[in-house]
N, C-alpha and C positions, 0 to 999 in steps of 0.2 A: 319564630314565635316560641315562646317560652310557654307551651303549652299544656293541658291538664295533664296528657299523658308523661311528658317531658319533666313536667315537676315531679311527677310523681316516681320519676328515676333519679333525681338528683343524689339521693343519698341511696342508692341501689344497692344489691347484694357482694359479697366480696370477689374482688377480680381472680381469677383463677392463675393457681401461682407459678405455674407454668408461662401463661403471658405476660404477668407481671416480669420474670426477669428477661424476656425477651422485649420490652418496653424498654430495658436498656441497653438493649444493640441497636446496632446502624440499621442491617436488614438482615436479618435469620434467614433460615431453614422452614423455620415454623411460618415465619410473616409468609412467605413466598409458598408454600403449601396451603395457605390459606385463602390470598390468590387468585392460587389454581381453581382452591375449591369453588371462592367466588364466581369465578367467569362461568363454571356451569347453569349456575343458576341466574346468572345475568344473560345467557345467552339464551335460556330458555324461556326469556323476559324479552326477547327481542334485542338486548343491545346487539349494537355492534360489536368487532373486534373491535375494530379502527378506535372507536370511543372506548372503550374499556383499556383499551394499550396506554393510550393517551393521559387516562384519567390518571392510571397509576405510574405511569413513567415517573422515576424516581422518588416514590412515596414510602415512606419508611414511619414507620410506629413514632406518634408525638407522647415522650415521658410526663410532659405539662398536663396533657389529657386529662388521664387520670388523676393526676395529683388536684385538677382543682373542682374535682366534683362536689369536694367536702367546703368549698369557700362560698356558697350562694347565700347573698346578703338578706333575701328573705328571711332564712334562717338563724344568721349566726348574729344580729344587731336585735338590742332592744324593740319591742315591737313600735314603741311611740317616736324613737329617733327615727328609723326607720321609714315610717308612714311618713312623720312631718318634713322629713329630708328630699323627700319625691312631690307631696303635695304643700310646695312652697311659694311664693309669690315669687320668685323668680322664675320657675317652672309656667307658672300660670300665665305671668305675662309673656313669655314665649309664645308662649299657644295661641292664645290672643293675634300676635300678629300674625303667625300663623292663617289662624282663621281669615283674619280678613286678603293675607295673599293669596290664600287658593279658596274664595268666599261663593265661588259660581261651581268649581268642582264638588266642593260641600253640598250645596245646594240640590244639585243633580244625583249624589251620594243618597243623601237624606231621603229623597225622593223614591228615589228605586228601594233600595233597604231599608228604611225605617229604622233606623239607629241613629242617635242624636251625636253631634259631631264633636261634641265638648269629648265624650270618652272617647272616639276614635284620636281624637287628639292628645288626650292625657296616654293612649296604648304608644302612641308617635312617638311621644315626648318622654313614656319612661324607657321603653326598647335602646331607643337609636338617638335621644335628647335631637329630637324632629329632623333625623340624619344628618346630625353633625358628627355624631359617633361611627368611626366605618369598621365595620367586621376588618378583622387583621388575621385570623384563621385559613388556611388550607381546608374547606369542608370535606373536600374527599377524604383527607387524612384524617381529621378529627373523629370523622365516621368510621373510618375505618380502623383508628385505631381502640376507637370501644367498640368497633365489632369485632375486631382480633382478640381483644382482651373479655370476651364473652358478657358485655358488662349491660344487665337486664338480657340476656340471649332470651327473644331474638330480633327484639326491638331496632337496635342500632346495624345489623345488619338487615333486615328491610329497610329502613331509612336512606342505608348506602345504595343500595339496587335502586329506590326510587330517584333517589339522587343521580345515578348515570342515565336513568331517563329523563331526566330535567336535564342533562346537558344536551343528551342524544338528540331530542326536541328541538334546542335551538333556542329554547328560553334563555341561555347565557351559555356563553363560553367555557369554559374550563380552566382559561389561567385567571378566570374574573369571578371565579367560583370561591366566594369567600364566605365564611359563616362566621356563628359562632363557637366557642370552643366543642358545642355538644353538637355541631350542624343545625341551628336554625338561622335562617337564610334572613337577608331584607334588612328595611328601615324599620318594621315592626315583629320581624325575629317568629317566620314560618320556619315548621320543619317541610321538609322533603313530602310526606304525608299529606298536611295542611298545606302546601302547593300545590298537591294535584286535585284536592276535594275544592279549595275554596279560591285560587289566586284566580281572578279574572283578569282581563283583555278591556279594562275602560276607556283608555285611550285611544283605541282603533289601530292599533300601530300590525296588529297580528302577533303579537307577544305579550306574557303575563309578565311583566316586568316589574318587580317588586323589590329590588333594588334600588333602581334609577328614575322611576314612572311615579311622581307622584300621584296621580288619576287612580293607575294602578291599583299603588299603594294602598290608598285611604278607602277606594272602594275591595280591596281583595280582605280590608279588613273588616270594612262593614259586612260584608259577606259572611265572614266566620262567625260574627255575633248574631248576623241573621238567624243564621244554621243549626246553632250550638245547640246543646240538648235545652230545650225548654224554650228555646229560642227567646233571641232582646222582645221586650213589650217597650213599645217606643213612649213616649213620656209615663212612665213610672220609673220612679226615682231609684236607686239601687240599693240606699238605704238612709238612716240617718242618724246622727246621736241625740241620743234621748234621757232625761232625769227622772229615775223609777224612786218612786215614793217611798219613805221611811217607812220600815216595815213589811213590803212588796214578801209576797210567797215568790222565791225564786226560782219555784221549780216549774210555774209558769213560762213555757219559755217561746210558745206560738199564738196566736192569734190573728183576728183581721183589727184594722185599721182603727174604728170605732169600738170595739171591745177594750183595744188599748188602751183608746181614750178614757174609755169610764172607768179603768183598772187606775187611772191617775199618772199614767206614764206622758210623761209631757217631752215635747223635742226642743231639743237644747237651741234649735234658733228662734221659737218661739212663734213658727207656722204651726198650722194645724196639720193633721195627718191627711191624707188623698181619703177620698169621701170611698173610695172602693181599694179592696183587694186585702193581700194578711203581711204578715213580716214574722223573719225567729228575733228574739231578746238576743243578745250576744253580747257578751262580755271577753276583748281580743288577749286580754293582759290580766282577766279576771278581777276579785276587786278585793284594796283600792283600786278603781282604774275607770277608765269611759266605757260607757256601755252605748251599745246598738241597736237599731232593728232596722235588720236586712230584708229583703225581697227577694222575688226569683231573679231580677238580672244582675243581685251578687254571687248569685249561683253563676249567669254565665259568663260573669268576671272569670270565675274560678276556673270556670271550662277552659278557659283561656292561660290560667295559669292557678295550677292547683294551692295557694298556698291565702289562707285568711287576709294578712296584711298586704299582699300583695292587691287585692284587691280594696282592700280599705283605703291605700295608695291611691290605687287609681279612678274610686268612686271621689274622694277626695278634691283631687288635682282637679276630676272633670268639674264636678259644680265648681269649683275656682275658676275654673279657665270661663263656665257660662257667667259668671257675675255672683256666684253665691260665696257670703261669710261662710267660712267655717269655723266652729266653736274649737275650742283649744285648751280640753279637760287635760289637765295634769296627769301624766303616764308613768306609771310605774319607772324610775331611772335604772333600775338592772333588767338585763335579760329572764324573762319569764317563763318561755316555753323551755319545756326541760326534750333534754339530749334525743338524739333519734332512736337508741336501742331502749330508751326509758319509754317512749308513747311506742314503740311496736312491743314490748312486753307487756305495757298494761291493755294495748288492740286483744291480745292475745291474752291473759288474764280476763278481760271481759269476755273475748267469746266462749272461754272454758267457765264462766258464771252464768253461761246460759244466755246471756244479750245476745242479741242481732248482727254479730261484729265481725265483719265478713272480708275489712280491708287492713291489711298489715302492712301498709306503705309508711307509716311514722306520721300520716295524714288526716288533722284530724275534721271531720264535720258534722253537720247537724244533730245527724243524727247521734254520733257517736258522745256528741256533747250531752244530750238528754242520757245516755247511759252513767255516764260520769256523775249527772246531776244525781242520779239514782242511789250511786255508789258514797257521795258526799253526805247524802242525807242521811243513810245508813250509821254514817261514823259520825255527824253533828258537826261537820264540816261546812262549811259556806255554801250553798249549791247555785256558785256561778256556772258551773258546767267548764270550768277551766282547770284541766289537770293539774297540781303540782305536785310536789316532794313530800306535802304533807299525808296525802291521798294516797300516791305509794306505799308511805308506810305502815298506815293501817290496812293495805291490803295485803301486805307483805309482800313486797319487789323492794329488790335491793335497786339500789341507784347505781347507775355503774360508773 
């Protein structure tokens, strides 16, 4: 799973340059002193030898690794091509049949966890396009070679310990131990972590089998949206697009449901809003561009993968795959979100202005966006709450 924590490393700190050129040997000195060092702490974890010998028998540092931290299409694709390219009718109608093949494990899914199955199936269908996609990675390796290469330390080496206890276990083998390039495992892309907190046993078989188990699968994920922080609210929608009225104060950016209403913001399919609960205004691409109002279970969309569009994706795809239109406002055609050292300079620029600004991940949310709107207003700027190049420079950050 490509998860809160996990996005939140994608574009992490610089690899220490020492492993960097031993990322291009066969197997060092250093790799094999690192090892060593590992098995103490694996052993102190319970593994075995036997399983630790095994894991690493012949595992040598992957150079690809590293190199494709910086290619994650969240990031580097317009945000509208992006969203419409995963929430598409031919995505949608996969799910669909989906649905109706495994319509009784759903069922029984739904039942237990309380999550609607339209998003477990849009989470299917962008992971693993509903396991037709197979991991082609070494996850030992993968792990291990962003734990050698210090990369977010000490993240990815926990991940790797946790991972020789998923093998040790018996949850899968080790030559079938495949992930993806950052080690997250499955048809719907757990780490090692999110394995041991959330993969269940639905099948009865006495293994969490999330690979190969579709029952598994579909319930270890219902499970993680159970759990998530704020945990799913089962029929509340995750959010929707909505046309905010000429004129709109846009530094309005929360409210509940009916306040909306009377503020004159109307939802672009031309339902009414849910007679309870609030949403934030959001603007993904800023404006020109579609706007939003999210709920909390786009928050734990996010929990599930730290990144805005990601989630727009997959709130998207879901009402697709249940039977819902979705409107198709005109998206800005160039990339909008600016560079990862530009939003951790201004993360950081805000919290030296005295805001609340406590995360310097290049990640931005809620709240951070009402800072921004703060900062926009200041200079007579638009206050979509959406950073760009023009906001940098009247706060003075160079663009790099």
């Amino acid at each position: 799973m490509i998860l809160r924590t996990l996005a939140a490393l994608l574009f992490a700190a610089t690899v220490a340059s020492s492993a960097q050129a031993q990322l291009l040997k066969p197997r060092g000195v250093q790799f094999d002193q690192f090892v060593a060092d590992l098995w103490k702490d694996a052993q102190a974890k319970g593994i075995s030898r036997g399983t630790f010998a095994r894991a690493f028998d012949g595992v040598t540092p992957d150079p690809r690794v590293i190199a494709t931290t910086t290619k994650q299409p969240e990031y580097n694709k317009p945000a509208g091509l992006y969203v419409n390219q995963i929430a598409s009718p031919a995505n949608a109608n996969e799910g669909r049949k989906k649905e109706v093949q495994w319509r009784s494990t759903f069922d029984a899914v739904e039942k237990k966890y309380k999550v609607e199955r339209s998003v477990i199936l849009a989470i299917w269908g962008m992971e693993t396009s509903y396991g037709a996609l197979k991991d082609k990675w070494d996850g030992i390796r993968s792990l291990s070679t962003l734990a050698f290469a210090k990369y977010r330390d000490p993240y990815f080496r926990n991940e790797l310990l946790i991972a020789l206890k998923i093998i040790q276990d018996g949850h899968i083998a080790r030559e079938k131990f495949v992930s993806s390039w950052a080690g997250a495992m499955g048809q719907t892309q757990f780490m090692p972590t999110n394995f041991v907190d959330y993969a269940v046993d639905f099948d009865g078989d006495g293994k969490r089998d999330i690979w190969t188990s579709v029952p598994d699968i579909l319930a270890s994920t219902a499970n993680y949206f159970a759990k998530a922080v704020g945990g799913w609210k089962m029929g509340m929608p995750w959010g929707f697009e909505v046309a905010v009225p000429q004129g709109f104060d846009l530094m309005k950016s929360r409210a509940a449901f009916d306040e909306w209403s009377k503020l004159g913001v109307r939802r672009a399919d031309g339902k009414p809003f849910p007679q309870t609960g609030d949403g934030i205004l959001f603007f993904p691409a800023g404006l020109p561009g579609p706007a939003f109002i999210v709920t909390p279970n786009f928050e734990v969309i996010k929990d599930y993968n730290d990144s805005d569009v990601y989630a727009l994706a997959i709130g998207q795809l879901s009402d697709m795959i249940a039977g819902s239109p979705i409107p198709k406002t005109q998206w800005p055609a160039q990339a909008t979100q600016l560079p990862r050292d530009d939003r951790i300079a201004l993360q950081k620029k805000l919290a030296e202005l005295g805001y609340d600004q406590t995360r310097f991940t290049a990640h931005i949310d809620f709240k951070m966006r009402d800072f921004v709107r703060a900062e926009q207003k200041k200079y007579g700027l638009v206050t979509d709450g959406h950073p760009n190049a023009a906001l940098l420079a009247n706060m003075g950050l160079k663009r790099s």
